[in-house]
PDBQT receptor file of N, H, CA, C and O in Angstrom, charges set to zero:
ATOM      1  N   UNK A   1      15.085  18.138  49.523  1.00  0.00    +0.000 N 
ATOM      2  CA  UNK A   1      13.951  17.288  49.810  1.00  0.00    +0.000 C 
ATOM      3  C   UNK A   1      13.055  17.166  48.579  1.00  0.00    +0.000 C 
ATOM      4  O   UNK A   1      12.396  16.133  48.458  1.00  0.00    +0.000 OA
ATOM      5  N   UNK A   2      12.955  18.292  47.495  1.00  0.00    +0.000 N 
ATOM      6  H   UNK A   2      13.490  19.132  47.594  1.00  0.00    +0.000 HD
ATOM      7  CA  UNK A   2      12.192  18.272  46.574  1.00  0.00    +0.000 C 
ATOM      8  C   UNK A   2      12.992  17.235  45.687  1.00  0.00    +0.000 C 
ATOM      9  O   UNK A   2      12.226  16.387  45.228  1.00  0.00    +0.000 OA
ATOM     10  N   UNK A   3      14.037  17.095  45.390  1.00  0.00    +0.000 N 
ATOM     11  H   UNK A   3      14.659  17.784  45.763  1.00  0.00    +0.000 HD
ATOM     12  CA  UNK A   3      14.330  16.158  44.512  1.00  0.00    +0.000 C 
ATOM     13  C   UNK A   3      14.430  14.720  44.823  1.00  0.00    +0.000 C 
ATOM     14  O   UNK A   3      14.424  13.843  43.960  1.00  0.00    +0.000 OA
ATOM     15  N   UNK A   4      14.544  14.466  46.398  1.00  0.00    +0.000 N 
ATOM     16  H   UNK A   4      14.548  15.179  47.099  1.00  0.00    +0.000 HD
ATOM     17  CA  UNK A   4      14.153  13.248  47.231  1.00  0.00    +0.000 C 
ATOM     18  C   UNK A   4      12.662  13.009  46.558  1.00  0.00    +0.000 C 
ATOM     19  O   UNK A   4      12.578  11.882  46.071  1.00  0.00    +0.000 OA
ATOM     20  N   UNK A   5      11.680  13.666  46.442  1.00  0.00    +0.000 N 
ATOM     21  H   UNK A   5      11.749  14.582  46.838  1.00  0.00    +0.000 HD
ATOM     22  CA  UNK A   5      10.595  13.625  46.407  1.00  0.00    +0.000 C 
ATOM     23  C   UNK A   5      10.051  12.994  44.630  1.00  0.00    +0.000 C 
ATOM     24  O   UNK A   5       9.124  12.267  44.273  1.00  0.00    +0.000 OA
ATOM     25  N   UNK A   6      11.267  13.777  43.801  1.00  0.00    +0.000 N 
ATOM     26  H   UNK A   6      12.020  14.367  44.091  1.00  0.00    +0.000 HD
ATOM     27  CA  UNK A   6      10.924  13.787  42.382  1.00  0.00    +0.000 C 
ATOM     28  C   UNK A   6      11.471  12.005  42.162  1.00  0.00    +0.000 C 
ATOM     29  O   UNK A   6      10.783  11.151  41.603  1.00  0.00    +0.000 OA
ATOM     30  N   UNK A   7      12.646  11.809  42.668  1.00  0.00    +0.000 N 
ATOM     31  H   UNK A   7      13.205  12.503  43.122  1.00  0.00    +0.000 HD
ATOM     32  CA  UNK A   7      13.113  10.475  42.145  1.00  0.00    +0.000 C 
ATOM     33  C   UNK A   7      12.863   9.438  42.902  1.00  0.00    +0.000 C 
ATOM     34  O   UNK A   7      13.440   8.390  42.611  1.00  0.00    +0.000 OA
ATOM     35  N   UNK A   8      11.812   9.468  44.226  1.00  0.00    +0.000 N 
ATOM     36  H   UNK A   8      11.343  10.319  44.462  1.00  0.00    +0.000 HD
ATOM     37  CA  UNK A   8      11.325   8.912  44.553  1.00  0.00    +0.000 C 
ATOM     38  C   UNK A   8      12.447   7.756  45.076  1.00  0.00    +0.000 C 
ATOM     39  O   UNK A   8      12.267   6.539  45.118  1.00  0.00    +0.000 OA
ATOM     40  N   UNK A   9      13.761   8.574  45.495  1.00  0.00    +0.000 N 
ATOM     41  H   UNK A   9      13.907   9.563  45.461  1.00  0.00    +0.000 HD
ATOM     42  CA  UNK A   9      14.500   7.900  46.391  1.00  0.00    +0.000 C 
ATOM     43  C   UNK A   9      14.274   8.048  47.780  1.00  0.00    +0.000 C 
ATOM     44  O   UNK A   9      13.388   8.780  48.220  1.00  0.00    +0.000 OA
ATOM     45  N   UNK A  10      15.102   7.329  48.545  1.00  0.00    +0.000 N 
ATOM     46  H   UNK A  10      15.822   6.734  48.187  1.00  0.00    +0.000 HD
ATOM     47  CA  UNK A  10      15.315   7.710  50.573  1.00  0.00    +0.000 C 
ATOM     48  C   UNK A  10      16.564   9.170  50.510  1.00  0.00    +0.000 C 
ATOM     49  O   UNK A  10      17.168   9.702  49.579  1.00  0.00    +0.000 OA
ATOM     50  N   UNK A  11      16.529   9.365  51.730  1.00  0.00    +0.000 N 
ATOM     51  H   UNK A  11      16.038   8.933  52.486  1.00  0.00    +0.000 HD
ATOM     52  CA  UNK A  11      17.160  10.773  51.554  1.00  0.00    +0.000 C 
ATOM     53  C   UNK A  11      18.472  10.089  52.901  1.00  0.00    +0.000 C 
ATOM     54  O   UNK A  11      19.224  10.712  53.650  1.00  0.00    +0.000 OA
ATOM     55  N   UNK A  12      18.283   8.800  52.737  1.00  0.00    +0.000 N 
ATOM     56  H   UNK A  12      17.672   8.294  52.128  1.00  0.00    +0.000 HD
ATOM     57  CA  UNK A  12      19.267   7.648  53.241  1.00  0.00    +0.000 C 
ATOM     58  C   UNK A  12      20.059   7.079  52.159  1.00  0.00    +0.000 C 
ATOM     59  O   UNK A  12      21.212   6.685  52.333  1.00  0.00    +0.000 OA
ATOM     60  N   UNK A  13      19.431   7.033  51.014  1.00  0.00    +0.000 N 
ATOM     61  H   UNK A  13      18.494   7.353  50.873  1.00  0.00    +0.000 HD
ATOM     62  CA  UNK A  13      20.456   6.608  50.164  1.00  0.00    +0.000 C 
ATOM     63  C   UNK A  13      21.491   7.468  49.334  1.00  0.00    +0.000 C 
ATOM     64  O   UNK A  13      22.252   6.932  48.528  1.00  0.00    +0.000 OA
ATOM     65  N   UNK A  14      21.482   8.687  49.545  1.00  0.00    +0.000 N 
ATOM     66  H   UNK A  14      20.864   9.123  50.200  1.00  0.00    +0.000 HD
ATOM     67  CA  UNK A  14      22.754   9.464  49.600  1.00  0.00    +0.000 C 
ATOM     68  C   UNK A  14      23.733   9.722  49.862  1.00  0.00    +0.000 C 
ATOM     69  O   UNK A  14      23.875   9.700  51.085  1.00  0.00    +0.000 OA
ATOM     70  N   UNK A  15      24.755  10.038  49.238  1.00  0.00    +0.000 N 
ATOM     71  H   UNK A  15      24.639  10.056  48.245  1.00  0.00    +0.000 HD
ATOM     72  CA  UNK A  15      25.646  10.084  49.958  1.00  0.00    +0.000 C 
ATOM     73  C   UNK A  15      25.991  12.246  49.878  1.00  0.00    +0.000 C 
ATOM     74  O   UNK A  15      25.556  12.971  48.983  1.00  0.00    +0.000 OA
ATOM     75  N   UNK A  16      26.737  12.657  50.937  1.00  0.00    +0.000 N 
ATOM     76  H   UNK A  16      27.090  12.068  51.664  1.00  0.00    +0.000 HD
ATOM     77  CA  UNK A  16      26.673  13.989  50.939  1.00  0.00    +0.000 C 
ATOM     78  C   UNK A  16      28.274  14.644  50.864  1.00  0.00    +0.000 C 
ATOM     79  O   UNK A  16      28.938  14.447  51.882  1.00  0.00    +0.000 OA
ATOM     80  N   UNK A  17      28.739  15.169  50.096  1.00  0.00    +0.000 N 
ATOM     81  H   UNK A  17      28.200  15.329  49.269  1.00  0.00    +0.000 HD
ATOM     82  CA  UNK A  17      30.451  15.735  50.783  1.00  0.00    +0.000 C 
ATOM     83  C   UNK A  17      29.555  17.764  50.823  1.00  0.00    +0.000 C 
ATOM     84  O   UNK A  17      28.718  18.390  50.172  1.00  0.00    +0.000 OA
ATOM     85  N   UNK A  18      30.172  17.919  51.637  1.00  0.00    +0.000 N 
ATOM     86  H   UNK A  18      30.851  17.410  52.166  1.00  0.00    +0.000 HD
ATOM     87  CA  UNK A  18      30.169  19.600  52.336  1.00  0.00    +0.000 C 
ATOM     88  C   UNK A  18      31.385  19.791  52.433  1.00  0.00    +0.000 C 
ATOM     89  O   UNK A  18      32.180  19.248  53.199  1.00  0.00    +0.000 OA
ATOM     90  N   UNK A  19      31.702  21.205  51.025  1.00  0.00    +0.000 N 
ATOM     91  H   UNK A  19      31.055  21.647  50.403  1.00  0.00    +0.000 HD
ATOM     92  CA  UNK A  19      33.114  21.748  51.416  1.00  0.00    +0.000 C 
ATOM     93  C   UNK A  19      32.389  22.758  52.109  1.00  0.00    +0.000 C 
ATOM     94  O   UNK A  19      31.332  23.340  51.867  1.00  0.00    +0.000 OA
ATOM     95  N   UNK A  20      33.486  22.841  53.326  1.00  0.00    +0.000 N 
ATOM     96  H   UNK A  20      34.345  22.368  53.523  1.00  0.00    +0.000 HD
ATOM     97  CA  UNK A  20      33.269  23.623  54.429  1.00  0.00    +0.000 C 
ATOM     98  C   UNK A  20      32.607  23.208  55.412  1.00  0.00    +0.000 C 
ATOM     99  O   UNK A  20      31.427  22.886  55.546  1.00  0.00    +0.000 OA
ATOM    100  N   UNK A  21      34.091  23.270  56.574  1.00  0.00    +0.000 N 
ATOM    101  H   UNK A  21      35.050  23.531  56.466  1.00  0.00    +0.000 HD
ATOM    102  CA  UNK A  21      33.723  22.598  57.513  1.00  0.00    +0.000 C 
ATOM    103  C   UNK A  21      33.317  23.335  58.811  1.00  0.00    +0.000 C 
ATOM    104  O   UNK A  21      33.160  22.778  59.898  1.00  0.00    +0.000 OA
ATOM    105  N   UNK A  22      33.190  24.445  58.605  1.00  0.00    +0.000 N 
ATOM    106  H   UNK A  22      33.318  24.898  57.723  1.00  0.00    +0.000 HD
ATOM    107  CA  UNK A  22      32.805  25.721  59.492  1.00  0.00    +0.000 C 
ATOM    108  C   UNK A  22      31.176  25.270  60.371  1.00  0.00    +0.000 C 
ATOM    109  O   UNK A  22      30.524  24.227  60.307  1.00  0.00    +0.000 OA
ATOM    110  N   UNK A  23      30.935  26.507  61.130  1.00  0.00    +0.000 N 
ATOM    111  H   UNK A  23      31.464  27.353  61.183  1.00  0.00    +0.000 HD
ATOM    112  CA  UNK A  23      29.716  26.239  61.476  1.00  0.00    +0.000 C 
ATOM    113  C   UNK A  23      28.886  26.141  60.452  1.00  0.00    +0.000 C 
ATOM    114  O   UNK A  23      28.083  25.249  60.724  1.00  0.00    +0.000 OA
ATOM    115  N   UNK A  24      28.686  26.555  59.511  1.00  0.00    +0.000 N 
ATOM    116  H   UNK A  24      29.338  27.280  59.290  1.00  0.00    +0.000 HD
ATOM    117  CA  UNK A  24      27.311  26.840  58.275  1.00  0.00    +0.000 C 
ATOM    118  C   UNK A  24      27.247  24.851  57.855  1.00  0.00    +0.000 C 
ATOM    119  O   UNK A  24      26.291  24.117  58.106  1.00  0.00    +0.000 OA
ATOM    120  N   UNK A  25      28.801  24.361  57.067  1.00  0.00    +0.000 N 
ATOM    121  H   UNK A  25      29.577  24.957  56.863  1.00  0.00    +0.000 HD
ATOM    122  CA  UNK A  25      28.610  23.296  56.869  1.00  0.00    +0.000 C 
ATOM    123  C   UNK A  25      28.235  21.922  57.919  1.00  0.00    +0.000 C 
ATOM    124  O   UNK A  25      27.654  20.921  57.497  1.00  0.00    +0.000 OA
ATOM    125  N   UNK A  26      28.632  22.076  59.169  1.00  0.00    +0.000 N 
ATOM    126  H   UNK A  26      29.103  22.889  59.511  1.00  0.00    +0.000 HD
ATOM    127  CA  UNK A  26      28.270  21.174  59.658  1.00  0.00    +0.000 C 
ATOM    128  C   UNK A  26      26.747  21.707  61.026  1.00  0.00    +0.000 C 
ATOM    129  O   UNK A  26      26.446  21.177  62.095  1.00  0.00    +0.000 OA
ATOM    130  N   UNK A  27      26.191  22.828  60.360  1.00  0.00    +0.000 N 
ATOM    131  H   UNK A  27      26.436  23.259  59.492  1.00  0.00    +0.000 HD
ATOM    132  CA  UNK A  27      24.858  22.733  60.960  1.00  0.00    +0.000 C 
ATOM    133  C   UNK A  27      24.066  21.979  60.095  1.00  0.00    +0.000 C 
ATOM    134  O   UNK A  27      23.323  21.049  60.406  1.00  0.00    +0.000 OA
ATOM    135  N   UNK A  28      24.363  22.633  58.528  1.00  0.00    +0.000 N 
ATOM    136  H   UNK A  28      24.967  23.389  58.275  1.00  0.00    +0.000 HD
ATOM    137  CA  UNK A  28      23.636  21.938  57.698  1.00  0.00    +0.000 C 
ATOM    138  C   UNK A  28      23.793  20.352  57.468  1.00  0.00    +0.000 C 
ATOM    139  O   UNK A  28      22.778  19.765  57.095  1.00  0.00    +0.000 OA
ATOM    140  N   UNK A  29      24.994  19.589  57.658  1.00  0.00    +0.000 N 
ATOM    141  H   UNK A  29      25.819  20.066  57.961  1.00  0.00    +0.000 HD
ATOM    142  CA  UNK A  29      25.459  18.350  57.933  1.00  0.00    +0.000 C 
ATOM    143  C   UNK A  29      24.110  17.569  58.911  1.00  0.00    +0.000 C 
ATOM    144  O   UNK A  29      23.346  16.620  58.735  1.00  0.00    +0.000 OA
ATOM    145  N   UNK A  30      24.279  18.277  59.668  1.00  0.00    +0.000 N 
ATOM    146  H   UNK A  30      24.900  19.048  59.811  1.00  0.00    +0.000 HD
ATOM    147  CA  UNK A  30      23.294  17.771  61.331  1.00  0.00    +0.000 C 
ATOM    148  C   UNK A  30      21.848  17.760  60.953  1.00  0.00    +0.000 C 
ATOM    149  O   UNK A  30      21.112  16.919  61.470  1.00  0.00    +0.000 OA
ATOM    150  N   UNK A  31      21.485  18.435  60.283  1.00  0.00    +0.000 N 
ATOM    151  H   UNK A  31      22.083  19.118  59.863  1.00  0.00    +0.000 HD
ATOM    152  CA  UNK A  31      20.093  18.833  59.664  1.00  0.00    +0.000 C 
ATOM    153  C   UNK A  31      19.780  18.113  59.055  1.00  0.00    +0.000 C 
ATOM    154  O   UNK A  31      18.732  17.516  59.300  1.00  0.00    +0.000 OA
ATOM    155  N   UNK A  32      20.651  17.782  57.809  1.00  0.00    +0.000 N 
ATOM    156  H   UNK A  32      21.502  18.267  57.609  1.00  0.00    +0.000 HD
ATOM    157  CA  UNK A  32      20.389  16.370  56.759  1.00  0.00    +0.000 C 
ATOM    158  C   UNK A  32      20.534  15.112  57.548  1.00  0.00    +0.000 C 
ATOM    159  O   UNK A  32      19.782  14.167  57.312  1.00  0.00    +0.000 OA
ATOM    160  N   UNK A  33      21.350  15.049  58.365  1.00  0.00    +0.000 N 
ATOM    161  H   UNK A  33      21.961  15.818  58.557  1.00  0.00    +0.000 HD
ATOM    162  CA  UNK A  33      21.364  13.444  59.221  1.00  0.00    +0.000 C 
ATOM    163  C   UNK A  33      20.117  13.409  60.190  1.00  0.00    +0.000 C 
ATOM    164  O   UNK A  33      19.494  12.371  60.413  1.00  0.00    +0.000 OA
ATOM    165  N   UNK A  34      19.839  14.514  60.690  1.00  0.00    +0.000 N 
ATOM    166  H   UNK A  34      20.346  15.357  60.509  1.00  0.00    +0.000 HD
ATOM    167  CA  UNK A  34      18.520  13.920  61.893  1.00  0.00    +0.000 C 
ATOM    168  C   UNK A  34      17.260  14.093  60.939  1.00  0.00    +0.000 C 
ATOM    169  O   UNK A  34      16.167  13.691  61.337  1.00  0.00    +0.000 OA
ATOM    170  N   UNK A  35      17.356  14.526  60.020  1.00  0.00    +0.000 N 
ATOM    171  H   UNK A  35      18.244  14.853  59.697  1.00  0.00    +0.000 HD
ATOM    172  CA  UNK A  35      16.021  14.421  58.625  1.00  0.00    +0.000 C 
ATOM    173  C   UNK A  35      15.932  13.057  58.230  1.00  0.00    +0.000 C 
ATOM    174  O   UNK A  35      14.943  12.349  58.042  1.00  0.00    +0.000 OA
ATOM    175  N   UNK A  36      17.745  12.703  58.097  1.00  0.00    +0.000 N 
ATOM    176  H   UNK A  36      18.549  13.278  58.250  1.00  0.00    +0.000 HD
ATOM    177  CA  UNK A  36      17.646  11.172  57.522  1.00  0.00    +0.000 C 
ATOM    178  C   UNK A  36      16.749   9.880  58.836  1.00  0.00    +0.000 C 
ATOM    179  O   UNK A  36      15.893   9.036  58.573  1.00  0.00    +0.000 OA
ATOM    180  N   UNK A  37      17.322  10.179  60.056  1.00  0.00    +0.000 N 
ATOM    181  H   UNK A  37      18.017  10.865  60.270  1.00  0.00    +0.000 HD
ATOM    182  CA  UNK A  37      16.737   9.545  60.993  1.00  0.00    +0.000 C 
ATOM    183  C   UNK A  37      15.720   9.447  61.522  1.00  0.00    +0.000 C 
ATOM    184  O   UNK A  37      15.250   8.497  62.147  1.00  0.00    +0.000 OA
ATOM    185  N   UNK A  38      15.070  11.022  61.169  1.00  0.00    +0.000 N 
ATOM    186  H   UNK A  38      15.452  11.794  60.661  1.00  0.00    +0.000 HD
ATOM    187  CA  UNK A  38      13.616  10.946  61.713  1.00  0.00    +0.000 C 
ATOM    188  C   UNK A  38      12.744  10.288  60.674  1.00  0.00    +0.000 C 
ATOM    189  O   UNK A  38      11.817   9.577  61.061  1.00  0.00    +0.000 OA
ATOM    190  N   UNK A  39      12.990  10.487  59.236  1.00  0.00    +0.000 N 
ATOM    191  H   UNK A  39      13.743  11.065  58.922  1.00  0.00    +0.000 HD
ATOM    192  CA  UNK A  39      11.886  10.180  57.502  1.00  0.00    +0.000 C 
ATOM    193  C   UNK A  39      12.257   8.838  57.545  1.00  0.00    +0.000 C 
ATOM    194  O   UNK A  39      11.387   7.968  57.528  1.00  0.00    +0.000 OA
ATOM    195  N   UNK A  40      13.732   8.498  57.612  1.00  0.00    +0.000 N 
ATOM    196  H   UNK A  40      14.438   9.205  57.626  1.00  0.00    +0.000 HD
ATOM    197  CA  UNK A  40      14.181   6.943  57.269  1.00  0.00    +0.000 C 
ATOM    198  C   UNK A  40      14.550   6.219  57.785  1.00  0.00    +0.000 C 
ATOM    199  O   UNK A  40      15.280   5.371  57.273  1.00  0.00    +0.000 OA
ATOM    200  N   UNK A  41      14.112   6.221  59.413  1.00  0.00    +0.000 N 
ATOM    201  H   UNK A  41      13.519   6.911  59.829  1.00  0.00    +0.000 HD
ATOM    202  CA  UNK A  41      14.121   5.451  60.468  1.00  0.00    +0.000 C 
ATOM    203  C   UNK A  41      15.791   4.605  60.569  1.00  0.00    +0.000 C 
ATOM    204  O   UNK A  41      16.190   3.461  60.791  1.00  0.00    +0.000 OA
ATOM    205  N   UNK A  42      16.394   5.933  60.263  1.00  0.00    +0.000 N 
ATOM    206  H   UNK A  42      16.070   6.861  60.083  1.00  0.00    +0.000 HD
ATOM    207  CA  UNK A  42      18.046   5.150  60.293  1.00  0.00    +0.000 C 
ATOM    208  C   UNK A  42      18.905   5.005  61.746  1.00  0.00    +0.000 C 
ATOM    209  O   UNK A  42      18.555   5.639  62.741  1.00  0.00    +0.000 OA
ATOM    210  N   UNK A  43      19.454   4.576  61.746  1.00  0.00    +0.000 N 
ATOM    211  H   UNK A  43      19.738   4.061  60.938  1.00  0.00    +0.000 HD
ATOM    212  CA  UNK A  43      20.493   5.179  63.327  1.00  0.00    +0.000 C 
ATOM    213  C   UNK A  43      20.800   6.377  62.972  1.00  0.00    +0.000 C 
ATOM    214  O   UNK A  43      20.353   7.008  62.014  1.00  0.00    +0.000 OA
ATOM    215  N   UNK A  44      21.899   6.837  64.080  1.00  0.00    +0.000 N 
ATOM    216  H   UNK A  44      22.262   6.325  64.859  1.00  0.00    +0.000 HD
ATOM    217  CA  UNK A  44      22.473   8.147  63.610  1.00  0.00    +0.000 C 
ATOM    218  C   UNK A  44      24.086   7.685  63.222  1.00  0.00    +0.000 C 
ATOM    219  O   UNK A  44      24.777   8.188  62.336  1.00  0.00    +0.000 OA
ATOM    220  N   UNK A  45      24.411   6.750  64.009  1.00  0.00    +0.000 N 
ATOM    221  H   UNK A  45      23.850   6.341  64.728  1.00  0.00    +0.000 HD
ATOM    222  CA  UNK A  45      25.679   6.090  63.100  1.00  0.00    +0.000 C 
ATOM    223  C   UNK A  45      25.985   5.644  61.801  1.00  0.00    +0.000 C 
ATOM    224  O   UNK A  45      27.079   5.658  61.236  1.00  0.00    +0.000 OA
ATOM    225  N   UNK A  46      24.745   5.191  61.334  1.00  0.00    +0.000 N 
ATOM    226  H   UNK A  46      23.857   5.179  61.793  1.00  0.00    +0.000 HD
ATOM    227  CA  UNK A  46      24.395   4.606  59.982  1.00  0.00    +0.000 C 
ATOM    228  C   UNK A  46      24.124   6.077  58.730  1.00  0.00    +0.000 C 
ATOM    229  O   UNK A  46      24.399   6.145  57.532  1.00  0.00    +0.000 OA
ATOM    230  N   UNK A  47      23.378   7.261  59.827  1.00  0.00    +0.000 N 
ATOM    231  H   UNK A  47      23.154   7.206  60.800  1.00  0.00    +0.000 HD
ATOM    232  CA  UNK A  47      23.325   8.456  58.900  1.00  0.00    +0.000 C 
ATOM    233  C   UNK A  47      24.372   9.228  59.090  1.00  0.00    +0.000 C 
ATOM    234  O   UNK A  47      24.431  10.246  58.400  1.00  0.00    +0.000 OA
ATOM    235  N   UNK A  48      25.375   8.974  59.988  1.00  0.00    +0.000 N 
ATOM    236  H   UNK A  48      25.327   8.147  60.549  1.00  0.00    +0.000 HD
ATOM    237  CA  UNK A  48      26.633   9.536  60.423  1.00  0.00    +0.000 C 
ATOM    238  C   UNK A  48      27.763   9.140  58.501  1.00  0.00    +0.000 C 
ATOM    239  O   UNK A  48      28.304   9.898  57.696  1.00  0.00    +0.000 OA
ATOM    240  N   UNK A  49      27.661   8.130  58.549  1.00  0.00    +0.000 N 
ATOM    241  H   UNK A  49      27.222   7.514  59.203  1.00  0.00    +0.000 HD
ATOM    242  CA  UNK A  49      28.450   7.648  57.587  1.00  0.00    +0.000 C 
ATOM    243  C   UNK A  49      28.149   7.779  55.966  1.00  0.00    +0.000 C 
ATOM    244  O   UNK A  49      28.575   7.053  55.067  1.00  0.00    +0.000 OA
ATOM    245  N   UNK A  50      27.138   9.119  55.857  1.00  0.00    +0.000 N 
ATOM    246  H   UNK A  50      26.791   9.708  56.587  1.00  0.00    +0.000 HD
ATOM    247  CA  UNK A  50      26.802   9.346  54.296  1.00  0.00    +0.000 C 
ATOM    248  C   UNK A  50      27.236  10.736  54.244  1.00  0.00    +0.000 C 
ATOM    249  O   UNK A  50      26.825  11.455  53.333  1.00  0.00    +0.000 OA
ATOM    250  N   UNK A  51      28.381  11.380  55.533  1.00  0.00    +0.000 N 
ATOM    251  H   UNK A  51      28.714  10.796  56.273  1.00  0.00    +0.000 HD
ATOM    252  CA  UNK A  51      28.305  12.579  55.225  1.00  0.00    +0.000 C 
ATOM    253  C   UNK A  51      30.349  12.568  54.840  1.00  0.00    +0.000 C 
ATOM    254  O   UNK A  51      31.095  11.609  55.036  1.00  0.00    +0.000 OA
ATOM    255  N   UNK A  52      30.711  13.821  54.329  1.00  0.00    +0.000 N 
ATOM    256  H   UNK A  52      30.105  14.600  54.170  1.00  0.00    +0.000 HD
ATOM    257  CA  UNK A  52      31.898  13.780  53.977  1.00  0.00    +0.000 C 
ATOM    258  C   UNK A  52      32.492  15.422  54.167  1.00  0.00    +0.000 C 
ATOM    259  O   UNK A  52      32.351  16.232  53.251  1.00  0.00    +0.000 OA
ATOM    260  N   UNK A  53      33.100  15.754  55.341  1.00  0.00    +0.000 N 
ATOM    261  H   UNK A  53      33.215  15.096  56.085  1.00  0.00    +0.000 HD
ATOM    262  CA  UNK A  53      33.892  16.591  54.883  1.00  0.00    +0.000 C 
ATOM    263  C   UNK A  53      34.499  17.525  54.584  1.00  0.00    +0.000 C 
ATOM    264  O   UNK A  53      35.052  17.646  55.677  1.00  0.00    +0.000 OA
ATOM    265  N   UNK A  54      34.992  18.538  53.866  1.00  0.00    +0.000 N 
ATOM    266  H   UNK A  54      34.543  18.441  52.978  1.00  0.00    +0.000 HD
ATOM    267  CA  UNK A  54      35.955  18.758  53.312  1.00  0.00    +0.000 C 
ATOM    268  C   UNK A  54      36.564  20.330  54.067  1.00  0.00    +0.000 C 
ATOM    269  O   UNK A  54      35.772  21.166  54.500  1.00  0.00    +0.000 OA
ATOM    270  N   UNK A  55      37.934  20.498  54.110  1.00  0.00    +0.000 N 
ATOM    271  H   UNK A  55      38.578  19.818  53.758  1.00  0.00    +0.000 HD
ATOM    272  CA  UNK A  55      37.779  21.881  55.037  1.00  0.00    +0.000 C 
ATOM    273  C   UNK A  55      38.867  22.500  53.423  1.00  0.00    +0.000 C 
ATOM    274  O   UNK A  55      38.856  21.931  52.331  1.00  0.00    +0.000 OA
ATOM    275  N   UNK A  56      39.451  23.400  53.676  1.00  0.00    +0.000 N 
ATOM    276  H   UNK A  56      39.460  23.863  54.563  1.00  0.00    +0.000 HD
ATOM    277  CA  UNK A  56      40.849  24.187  52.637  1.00  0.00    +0.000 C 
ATOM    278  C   UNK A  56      41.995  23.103  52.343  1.00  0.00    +0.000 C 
ATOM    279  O   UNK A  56      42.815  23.222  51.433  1.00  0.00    +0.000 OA
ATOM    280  N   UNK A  57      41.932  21.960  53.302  1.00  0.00    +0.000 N 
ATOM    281  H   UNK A  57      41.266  21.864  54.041  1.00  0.00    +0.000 HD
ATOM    282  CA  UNK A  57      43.426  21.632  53.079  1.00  0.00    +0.000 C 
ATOM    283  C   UNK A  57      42.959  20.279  52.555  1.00  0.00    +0.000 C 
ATOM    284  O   UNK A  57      43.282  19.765  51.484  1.00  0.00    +0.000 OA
ATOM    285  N   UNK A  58      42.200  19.819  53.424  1.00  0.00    +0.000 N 
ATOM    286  H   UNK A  58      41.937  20.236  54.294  1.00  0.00    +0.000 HD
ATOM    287  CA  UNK A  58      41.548  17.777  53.228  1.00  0.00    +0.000 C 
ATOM    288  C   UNK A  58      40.277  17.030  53.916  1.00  0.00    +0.000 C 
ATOM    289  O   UNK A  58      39.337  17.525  54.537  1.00  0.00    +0.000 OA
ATOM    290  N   UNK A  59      40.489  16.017  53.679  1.00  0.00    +0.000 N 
ATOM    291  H   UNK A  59      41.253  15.615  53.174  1.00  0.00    +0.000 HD
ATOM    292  CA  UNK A  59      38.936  15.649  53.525  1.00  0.00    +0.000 C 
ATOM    293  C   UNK A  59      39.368  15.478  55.222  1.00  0.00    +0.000 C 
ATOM    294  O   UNK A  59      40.533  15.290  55.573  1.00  0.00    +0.000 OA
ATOM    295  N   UNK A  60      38.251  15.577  56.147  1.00  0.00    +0.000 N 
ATOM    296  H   UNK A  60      37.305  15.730  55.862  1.00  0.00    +0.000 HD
ATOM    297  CA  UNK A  60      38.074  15.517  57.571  1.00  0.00    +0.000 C 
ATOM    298  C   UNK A  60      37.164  13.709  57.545  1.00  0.00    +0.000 C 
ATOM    299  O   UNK A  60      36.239  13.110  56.995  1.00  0.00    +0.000 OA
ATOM    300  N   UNK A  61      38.568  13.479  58.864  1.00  0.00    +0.000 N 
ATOM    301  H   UNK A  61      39.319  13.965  59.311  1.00  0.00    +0.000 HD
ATOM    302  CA  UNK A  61      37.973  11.903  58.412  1.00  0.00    +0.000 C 
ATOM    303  C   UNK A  61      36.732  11.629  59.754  1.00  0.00    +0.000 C 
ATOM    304  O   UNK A  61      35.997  10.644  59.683  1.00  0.00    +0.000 OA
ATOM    305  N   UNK A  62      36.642  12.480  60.770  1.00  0.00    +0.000 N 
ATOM    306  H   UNK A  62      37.239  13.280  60.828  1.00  0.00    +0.000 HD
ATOM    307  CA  UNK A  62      35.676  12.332  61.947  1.00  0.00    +0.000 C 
ATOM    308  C   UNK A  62      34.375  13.297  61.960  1.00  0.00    +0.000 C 
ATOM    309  O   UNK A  62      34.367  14.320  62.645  1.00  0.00    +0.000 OA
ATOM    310  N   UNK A  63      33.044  12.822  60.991  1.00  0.00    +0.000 N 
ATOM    311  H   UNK A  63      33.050  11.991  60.435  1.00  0.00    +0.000 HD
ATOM    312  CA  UNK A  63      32.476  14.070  60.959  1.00  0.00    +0.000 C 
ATOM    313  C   UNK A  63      31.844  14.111  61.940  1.00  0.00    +0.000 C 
ATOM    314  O   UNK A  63      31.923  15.244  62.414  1.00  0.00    +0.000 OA
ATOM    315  N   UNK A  64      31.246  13.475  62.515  1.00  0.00    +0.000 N 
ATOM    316  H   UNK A  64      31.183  12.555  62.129  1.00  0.00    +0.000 HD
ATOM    317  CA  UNK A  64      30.558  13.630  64.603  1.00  0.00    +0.000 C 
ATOM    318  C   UNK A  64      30.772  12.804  64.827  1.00  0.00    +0.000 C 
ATOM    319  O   UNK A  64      30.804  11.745  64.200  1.00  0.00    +0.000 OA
ATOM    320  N   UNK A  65      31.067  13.188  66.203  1.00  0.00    +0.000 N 
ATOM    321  H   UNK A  65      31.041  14.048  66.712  1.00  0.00    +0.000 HD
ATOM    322  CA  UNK A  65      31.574  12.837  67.712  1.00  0.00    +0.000 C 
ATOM    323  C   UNK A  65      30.447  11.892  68.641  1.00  0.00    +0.000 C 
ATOM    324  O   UNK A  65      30.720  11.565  69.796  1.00  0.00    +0.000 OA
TER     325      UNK A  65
């Protein structure tokens, strides 16, 4: 958020890949998307689609349900 803050971008116009697809990565996944929806008045489909990913073997093509 601090560097959202420094470049005086949206924290919508990111895009995100998370290796690790465990609980840790996709709590933190969920955290950055409902941040994006609540600050940048996005959908959650629209903040659904800046996240990416990745487990040991390949990129996971369904990140929420």
């Amino acid at each position: 958020m601090a560097a959202i803050g420094v470049t005086k971008s949206k924290l919508s116009d990111q895009r995100f890949v998370i290796y690790g697809a465990g609980s840790a990565g996709l709590g933190i996944a969920v955290q950055l998307r409902d941040a994006m929806v609540s600050t940048d008045n996005v959908s959650e489909e629209e903040a659904n689609r800046k996240f990416y990913l990745l487990d040991k073997q390949e990129l996971i093509k369904k990140v929420f349900t």
